[in-house]
MARMAR-896425 format. One line per 8 residues: number of its first residue (from 0); their letters; for each residue y, z, x of N, C-alpha, C. Coordinates in pm, 1 decimal, decimal comma. Each point is the difference from the previous one (the first is absolute). Example, Ala and Ser with C-alpha at 12.3 -4.5 7.8 and 13.67 -1.06 7.14 Angstrom:
MARMAR-896425
0	as	-569,0 780,0 1319,0 119,0 0,0 -89,0 120,0 0,0 90,0 | 105,0 -72,0 -35,0 119,0 6,0 82,0 109,0 73,0 -77,0
This chain:
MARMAR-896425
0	xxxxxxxx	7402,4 2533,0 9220,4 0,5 -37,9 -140,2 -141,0 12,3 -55,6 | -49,9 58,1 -112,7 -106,2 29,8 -59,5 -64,2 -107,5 -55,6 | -114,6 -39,5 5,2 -79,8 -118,9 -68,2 -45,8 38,1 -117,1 | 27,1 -169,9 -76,4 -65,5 38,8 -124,2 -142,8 46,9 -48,3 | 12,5 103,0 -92,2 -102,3 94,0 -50,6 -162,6 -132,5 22,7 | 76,4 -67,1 -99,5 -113,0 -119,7 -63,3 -10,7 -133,4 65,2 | -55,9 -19,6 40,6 -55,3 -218,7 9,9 132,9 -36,2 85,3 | 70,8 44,6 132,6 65,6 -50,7 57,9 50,3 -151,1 -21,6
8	xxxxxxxx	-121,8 -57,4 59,5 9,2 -165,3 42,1 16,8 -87,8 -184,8 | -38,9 85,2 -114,9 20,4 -63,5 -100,0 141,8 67,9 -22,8 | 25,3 64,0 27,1 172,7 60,0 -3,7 95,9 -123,0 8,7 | -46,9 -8,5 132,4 87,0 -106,7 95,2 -30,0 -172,8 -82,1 | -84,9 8,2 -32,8 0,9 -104,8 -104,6 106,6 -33,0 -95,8 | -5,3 103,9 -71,3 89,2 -17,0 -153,3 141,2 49,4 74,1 | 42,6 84,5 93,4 145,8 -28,9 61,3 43,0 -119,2 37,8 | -91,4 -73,5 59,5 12,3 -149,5 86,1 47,0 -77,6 -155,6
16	xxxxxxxx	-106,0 8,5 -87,2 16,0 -75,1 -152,3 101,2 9,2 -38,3 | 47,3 151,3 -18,9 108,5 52,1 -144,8 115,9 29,5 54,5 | 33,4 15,0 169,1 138,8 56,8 23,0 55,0 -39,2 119,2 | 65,0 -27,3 51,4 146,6 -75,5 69,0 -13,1 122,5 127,1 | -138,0 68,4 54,3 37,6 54,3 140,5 -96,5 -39,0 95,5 | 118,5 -7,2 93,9 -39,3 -81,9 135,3 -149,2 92,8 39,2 | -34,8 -133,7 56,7 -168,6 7,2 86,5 -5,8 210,9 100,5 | 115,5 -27,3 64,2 9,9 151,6 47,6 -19,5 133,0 -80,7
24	xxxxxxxx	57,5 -33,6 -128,7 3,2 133,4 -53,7 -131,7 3,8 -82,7 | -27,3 -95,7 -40,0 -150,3 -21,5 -79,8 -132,6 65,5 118,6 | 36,4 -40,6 114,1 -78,7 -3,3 50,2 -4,1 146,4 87,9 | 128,9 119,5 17,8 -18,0 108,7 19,4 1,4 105,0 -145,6 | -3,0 -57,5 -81,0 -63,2 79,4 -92,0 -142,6 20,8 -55,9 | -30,7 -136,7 19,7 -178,2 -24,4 9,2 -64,9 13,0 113,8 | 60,6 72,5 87,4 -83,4 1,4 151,2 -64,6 -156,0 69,8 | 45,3 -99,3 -62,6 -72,5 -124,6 27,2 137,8 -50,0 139,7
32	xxxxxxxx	-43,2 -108,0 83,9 64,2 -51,9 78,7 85,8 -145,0 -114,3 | 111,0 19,8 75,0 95,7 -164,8 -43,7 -42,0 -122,2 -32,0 | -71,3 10,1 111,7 -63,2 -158,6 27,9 -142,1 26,4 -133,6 | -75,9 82,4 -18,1 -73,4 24,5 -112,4 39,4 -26,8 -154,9 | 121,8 59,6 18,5 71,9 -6,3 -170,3 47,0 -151,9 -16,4 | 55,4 -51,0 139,9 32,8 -140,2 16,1 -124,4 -67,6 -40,8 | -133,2 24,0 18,5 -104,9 -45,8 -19,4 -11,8 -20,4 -117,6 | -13,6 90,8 -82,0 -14,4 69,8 -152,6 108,5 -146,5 -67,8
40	xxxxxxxx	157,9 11,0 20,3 69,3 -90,3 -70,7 -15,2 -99,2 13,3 | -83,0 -34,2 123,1 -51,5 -172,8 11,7 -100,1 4,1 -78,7 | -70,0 40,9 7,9 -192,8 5,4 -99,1 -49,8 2,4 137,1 | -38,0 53,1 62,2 -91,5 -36,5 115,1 -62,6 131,2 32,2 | 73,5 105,3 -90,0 -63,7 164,8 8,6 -44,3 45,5 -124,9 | -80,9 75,1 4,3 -25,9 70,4 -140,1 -30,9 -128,4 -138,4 | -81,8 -90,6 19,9 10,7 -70,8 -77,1 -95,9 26,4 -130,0 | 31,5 33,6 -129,3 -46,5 40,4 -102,8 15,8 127,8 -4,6
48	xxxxxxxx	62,7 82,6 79,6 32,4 125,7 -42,9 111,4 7,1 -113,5 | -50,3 95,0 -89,4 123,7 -8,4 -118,0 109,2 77,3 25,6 | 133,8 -10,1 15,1 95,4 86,4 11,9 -30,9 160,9 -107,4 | 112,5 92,0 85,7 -40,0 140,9 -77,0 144,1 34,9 26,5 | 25,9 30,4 -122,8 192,8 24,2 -46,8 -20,8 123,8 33,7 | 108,6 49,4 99,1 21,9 169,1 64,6 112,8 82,9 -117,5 | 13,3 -69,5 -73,1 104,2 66,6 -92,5 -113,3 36,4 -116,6 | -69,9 -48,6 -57,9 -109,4 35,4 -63,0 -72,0 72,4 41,6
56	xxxxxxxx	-46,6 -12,5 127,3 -71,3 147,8 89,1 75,2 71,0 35,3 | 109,2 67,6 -21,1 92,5 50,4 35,7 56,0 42,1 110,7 | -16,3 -83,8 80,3 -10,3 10,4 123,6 156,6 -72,1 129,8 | 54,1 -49,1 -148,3 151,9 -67,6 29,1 42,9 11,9 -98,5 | 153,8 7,8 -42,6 95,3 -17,8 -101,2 123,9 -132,7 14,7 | -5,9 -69,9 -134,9 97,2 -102,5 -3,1 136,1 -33,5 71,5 | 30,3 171,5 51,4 128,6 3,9 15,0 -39,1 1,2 153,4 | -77,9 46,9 51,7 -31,0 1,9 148,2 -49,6 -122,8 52,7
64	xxxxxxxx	-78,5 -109,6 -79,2 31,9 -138,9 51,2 113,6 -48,9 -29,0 | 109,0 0,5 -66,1 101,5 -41,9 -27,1 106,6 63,9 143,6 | -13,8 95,5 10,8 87,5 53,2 126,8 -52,8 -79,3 143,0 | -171,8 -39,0 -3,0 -42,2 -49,8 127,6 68,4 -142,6 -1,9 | -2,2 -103,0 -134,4 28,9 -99,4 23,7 137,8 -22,8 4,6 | 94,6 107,6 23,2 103,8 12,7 -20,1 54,6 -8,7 175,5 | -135,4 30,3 66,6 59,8 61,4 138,5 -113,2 -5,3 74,7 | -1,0 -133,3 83,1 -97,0 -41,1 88,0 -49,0 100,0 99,5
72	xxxxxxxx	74,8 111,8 0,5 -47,3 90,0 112,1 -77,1 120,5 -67,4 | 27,8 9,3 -108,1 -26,4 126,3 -49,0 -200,5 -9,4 -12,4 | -23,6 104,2 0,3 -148,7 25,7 7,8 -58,4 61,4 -165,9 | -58,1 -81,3 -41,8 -87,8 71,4 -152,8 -68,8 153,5 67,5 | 61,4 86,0 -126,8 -87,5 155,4 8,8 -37,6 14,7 -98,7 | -151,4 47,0 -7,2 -114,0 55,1 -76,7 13,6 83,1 -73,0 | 5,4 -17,6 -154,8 50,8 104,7 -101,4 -81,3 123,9 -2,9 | 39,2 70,3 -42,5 -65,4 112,3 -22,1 -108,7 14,8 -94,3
80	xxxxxxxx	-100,1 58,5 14,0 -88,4 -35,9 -106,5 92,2 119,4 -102,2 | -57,5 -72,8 -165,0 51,8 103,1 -90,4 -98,9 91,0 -36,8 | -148,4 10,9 23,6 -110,0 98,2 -31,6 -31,9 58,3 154,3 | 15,0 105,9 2,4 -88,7 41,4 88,1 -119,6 77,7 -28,6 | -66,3 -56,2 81,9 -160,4 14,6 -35,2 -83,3 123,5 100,3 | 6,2 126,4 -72,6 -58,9 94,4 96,6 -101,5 -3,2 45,4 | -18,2 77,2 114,0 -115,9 -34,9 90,4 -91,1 70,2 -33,3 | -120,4 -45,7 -32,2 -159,1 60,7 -2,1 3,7 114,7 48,9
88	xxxxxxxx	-6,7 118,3 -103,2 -108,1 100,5 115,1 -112,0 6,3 62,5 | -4,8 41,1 103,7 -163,3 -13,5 60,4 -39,0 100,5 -35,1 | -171,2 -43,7 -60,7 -116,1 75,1 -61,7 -103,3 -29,8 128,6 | -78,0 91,1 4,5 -111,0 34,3 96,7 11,0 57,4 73,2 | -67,5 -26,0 132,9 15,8 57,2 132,9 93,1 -151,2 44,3 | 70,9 57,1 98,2 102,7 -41,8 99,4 -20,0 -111,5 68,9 | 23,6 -101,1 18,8 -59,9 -103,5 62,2 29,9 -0,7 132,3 | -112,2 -56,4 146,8 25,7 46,2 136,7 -62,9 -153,5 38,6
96	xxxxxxxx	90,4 -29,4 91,0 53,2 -133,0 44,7 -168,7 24,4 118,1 | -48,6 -135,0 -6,2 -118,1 22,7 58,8 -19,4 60,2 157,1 | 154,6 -56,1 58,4 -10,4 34,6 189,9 69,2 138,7 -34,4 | 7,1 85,5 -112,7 -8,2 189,0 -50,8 -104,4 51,1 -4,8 | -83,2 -43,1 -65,0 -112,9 41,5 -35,5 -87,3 94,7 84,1 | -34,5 -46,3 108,3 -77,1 50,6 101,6 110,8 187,1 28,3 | 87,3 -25,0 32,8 58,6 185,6 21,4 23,2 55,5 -180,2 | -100,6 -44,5 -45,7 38,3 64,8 -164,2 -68,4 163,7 71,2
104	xxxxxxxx	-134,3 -36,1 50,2 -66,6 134,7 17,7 102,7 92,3 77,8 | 77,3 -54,9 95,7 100,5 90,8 64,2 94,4 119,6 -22,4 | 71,3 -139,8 -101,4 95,4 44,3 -110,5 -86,6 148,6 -68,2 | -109,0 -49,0 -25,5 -89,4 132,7 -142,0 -12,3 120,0 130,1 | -50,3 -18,4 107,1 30,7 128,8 101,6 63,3 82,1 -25,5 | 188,7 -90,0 27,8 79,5 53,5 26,5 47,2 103,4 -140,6 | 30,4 -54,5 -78,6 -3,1 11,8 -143,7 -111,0 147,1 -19,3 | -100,4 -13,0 22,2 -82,6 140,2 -32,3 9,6 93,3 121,8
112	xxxxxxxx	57,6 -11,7 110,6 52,8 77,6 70,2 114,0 65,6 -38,1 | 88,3 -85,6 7,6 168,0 26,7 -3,5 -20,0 39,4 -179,8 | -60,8 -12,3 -91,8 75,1 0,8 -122,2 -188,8 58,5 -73,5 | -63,9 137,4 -17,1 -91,2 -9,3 -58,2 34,5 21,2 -80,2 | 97,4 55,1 -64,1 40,5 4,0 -158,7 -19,1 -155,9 -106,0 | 71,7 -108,0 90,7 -91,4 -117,1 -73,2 -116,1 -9,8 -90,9 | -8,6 -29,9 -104,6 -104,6 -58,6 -49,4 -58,1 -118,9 38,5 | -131,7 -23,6 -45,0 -76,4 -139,5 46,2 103,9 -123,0 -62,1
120	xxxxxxxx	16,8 34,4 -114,5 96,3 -128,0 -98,8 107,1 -46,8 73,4 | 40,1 144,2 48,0 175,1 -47,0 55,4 -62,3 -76,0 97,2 | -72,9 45,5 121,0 -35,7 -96,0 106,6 -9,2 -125,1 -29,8 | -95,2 -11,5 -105,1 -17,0 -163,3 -34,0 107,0 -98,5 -15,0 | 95,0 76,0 -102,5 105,5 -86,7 -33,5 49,1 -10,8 128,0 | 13,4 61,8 101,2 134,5 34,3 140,6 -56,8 -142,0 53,7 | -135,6 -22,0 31,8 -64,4 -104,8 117,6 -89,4 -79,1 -28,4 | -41,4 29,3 -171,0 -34,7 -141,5 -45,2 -202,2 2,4 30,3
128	xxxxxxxx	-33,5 128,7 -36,3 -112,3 21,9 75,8 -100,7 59,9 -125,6 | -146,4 54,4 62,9 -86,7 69,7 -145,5 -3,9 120,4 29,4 | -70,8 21,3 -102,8 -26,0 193,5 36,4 -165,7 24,3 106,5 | -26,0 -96,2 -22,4 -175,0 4,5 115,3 62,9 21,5 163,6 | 137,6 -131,2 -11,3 58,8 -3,4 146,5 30,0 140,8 42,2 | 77,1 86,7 -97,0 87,7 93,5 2,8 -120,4 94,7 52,4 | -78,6 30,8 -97,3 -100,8 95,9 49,5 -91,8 -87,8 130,6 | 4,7 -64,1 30,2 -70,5 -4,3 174,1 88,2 6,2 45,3
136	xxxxxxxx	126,6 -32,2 28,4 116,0 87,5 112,4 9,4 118,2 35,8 | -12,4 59,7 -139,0 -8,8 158,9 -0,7 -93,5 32,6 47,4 | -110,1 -6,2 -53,6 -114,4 59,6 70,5 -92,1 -52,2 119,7 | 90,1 -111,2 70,0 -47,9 -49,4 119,1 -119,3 -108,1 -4,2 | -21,0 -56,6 -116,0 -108,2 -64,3 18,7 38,4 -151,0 24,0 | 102,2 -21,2 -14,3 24,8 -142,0 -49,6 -10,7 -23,9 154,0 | -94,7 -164,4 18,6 -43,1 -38,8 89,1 60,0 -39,3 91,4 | 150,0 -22,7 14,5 86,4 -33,5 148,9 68,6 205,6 8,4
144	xxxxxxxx	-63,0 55,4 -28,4 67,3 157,7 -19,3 27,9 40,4 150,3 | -103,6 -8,3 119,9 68,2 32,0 99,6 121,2 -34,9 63,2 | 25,5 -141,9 -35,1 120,4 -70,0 35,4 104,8 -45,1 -85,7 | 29,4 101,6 -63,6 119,3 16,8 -162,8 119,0 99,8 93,0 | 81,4 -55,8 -15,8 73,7 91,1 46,3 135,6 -1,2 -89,6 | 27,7 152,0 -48,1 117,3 71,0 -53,2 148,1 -118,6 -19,9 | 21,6 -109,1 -74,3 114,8 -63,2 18,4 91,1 37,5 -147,8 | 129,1 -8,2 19,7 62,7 29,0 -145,8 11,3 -177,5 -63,7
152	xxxxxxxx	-40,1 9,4 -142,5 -41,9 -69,3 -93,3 197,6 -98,3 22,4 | 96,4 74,6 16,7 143,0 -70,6 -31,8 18,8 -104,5 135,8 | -49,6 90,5 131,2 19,6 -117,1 105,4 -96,5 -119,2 6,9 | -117,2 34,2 -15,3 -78,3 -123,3 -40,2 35,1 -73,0 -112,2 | 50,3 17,5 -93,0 107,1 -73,4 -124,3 -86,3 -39,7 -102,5 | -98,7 78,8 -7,3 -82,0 13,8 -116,6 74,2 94,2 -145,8 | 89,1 63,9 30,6 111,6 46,7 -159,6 102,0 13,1 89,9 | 141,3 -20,1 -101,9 96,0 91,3 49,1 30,7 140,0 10,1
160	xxxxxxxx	70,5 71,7 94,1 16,4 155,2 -16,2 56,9 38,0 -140,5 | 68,4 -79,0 -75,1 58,1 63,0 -126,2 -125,3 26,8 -69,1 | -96,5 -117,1 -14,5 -150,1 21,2 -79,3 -92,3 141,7 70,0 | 4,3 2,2 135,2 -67,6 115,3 57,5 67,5 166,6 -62,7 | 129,1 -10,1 35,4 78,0 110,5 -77,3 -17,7 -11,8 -113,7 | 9,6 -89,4 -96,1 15,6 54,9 -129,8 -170,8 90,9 -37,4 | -103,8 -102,8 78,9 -140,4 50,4 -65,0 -18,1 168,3 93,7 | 60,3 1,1 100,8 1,9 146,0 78,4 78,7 94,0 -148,2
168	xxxxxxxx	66,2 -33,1 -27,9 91,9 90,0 -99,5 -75,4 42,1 -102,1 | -26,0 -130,4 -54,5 -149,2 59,1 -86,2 -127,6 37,6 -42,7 | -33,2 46,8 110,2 -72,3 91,3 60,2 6,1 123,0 43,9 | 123,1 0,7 51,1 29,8 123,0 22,8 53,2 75,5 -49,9 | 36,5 -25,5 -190,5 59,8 38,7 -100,6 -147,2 120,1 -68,8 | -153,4 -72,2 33,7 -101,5 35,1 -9,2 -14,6 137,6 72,4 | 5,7 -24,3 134,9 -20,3 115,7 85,4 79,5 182,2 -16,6 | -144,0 29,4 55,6 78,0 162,2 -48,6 130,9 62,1 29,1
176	xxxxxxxx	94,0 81,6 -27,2 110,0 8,6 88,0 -34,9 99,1 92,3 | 139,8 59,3 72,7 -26,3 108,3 58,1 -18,7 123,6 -74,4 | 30,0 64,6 -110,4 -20,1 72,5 22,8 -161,8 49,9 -52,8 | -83,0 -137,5 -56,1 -109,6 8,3 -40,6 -117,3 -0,5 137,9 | 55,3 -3,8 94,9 -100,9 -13,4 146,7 -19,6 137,3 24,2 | -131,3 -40,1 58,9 -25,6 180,3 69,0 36,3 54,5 141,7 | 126,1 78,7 -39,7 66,2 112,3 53,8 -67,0 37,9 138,4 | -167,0 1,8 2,5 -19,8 37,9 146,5 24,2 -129,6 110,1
184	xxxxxxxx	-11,9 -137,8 -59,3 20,6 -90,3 111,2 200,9 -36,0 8,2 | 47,7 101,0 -68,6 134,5 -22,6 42,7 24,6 77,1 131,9 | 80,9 -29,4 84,3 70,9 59,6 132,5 133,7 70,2 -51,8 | 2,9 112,9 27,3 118,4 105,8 -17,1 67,0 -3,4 131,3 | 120,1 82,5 -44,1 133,4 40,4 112,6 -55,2 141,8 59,6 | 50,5 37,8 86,2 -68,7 132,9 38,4 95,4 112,5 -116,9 | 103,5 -60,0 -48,3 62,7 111,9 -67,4 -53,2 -47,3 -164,1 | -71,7 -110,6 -23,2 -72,5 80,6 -153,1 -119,6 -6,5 -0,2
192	xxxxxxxx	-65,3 10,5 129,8 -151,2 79,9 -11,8 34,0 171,6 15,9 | 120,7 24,7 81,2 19,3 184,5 11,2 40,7 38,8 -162,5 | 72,6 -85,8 -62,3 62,4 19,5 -92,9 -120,0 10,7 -116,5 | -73,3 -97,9 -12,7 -154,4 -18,6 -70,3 -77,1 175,5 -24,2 | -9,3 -11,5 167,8 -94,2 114,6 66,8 67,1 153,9 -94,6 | 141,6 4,7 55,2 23,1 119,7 -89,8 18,9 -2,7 -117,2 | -5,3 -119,2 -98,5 -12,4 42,2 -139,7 -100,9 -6,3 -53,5 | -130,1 -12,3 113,3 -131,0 18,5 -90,4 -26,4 156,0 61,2
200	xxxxxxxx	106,5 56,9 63,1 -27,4 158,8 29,3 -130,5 -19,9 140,2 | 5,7 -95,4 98,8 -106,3 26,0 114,2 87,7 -5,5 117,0 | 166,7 3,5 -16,5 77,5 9,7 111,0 0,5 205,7 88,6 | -26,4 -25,4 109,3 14,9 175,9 36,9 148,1 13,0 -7,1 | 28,5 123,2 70,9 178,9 25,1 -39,8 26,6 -72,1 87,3 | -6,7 -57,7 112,2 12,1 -116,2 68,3 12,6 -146,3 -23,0 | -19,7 -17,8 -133,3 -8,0 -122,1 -98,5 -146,5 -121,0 82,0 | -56,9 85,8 60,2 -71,7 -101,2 89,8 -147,4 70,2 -42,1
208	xxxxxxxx	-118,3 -129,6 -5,9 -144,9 -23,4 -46,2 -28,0 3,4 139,3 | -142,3 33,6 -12,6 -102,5 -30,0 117,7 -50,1 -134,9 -47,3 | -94,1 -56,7 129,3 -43,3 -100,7 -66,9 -125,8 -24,8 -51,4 | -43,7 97,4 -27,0 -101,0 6,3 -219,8 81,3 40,9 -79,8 | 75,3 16,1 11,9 80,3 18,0 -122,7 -10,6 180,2 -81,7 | -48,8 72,0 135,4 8,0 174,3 -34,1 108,1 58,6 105,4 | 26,9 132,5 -69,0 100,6 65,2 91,2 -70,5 13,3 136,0 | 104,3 6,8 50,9 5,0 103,2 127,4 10,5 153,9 -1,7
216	xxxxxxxx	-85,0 22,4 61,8 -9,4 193,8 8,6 124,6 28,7 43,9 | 77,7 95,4 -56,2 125,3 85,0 15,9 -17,0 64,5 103,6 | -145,7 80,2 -3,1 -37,8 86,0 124,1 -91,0 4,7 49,5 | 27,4 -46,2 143,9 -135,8 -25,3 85,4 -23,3 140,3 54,9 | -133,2 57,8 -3,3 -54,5 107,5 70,3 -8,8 -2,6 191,7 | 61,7 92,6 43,4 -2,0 -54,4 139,4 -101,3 54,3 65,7 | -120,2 -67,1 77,4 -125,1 53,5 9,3 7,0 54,7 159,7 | -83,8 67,1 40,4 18,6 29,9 128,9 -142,7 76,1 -2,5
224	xxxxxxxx	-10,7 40,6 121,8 -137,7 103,8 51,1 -17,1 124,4 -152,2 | 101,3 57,1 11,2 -51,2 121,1 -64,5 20,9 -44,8 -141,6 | 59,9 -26,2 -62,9 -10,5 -54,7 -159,7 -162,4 -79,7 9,9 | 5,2 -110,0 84,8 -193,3 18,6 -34,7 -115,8 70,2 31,1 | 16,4 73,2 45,0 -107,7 136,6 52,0 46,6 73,1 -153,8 | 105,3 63,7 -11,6 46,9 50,7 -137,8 -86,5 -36,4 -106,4 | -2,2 -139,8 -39,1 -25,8 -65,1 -106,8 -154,7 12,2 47,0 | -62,4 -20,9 71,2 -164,0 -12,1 28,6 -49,7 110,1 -7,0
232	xxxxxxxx	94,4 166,1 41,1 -26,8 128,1 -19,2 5,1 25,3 -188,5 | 51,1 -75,2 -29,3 14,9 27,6 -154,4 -101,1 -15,6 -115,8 | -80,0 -147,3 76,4 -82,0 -55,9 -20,7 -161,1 55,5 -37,8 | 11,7 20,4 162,9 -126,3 5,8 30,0 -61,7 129,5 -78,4 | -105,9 28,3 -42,3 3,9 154,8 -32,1 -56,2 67,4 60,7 | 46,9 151,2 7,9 -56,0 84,5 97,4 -140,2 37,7 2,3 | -83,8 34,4 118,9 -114,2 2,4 -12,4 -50,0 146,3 -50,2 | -113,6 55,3 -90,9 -25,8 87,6 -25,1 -45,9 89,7 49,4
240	xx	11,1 92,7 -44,1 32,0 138,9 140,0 -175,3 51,9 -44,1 | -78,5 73,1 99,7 -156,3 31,1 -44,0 41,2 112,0 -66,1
């Protein structure tokens, strides 16, 4: 059974005052013990506390003490509030529970490892941290740096993964796509580098490159003794006759 919003023990006051239900039910609706509320209707509890009407705080209805005193067993339930009151957004950086704190630098590791597309901002918001921290992680200076080690920011429970995904997403809405990357650090299939090769016209009729990227000779000269004596007789020039 839900306790009242407001001033319990003055609750239990003005029920004891204004309405016909037994010590039990007064007393599991106010979270108070029997023998307490018994206290209260003697004077020997709460003395000068002013009663606080739950129907005015809206916190009971006429008809729901009327059903309790109707039925010694029955248990008072906690109305519904009629405003609901939305919850604060949080502004700033992220707040990190003090026994967190210490693996914040971890978390920023892992985070500029696993995710450099991140911005400094997103980091901050993720773990609740500055941009000075951010840049000594990165660049190794920050003074426990040898002994930082790579942890993800969700198992240490510094954000949830929905918060990690959503800020990965937007970021990576930033990043270049494929087909804006350069083409030489992509890895091909062997069938569309041949395919490449012959439509820039450097495939032989073989569809196959050397590897600089020039033909292969069609025809190799087959050398032997007399083709180079030949060629050196051709050369050389003859000596002049007296």
């Amino acid at each position: 059974m839900a306790a009242p919003l407001l001033m319990p023990k003055a609750t239990a006051v003005w029920l004891v005052d204004n309405t016909a239900l037994s010590f039990e039910q007064i007393a599991a609706f106010c979270t108070l013990h029997p023998l307490e509320v018994q206290g209260i209707a003697d004077g020997d509890v709460a003395g000068g506390i002013m009663g606080a009407n739950p129907i005015q705080n809206g916190q009971l209805t006429r008809e729901e003490i009327e059903k309790a005193e109707a039925d010694p067993n029955y248990r008072l339930a906690l109305s519904e509030p009629k405003v609901q009151v939305a919850a604060a957004k949080r502004k700033g950086p992220r707040y990190t529970p003090i026994s967190r704190r210490n693996e914040r630098p971890n978390a920023i590791k892992w985070l500029v490892r696993s995710h450099p597309e991140l911005k400094d901002a997103q980091i901050m918001r993720l773990v609740g941290t500055t941009k000075s921290t951010i840049d000594s992680v990165r660049e190794s200076t920050h003074w426990n740096a040898a002994n930082l080690t790579a942890m993800d920011p969700v198992t240490l429970g510094l954000c949830s993964q929905i918060d990690l995904d959503l800020e990965v997403k937007r970021a990576s809405k930033g990043a270049p796509g494929p087909d804006e990357a350069d083409s030489g650090t992509t890895l091909m299939t062997a069938e569309e580098a041949l395919a490449r090769s012959g439509a820039r016209g450097h495939g032989t009729e073989d569809g196959e490159d050397d590897i600089g990227g020039h033909h292969a000779p069609e025809h190799q000269e087959e050398f032997n003794a007399d083709n180079v004596f030949a060629k050196l007789k051709s050369v050389t020039p003859e000596p002049e006759s007296e």
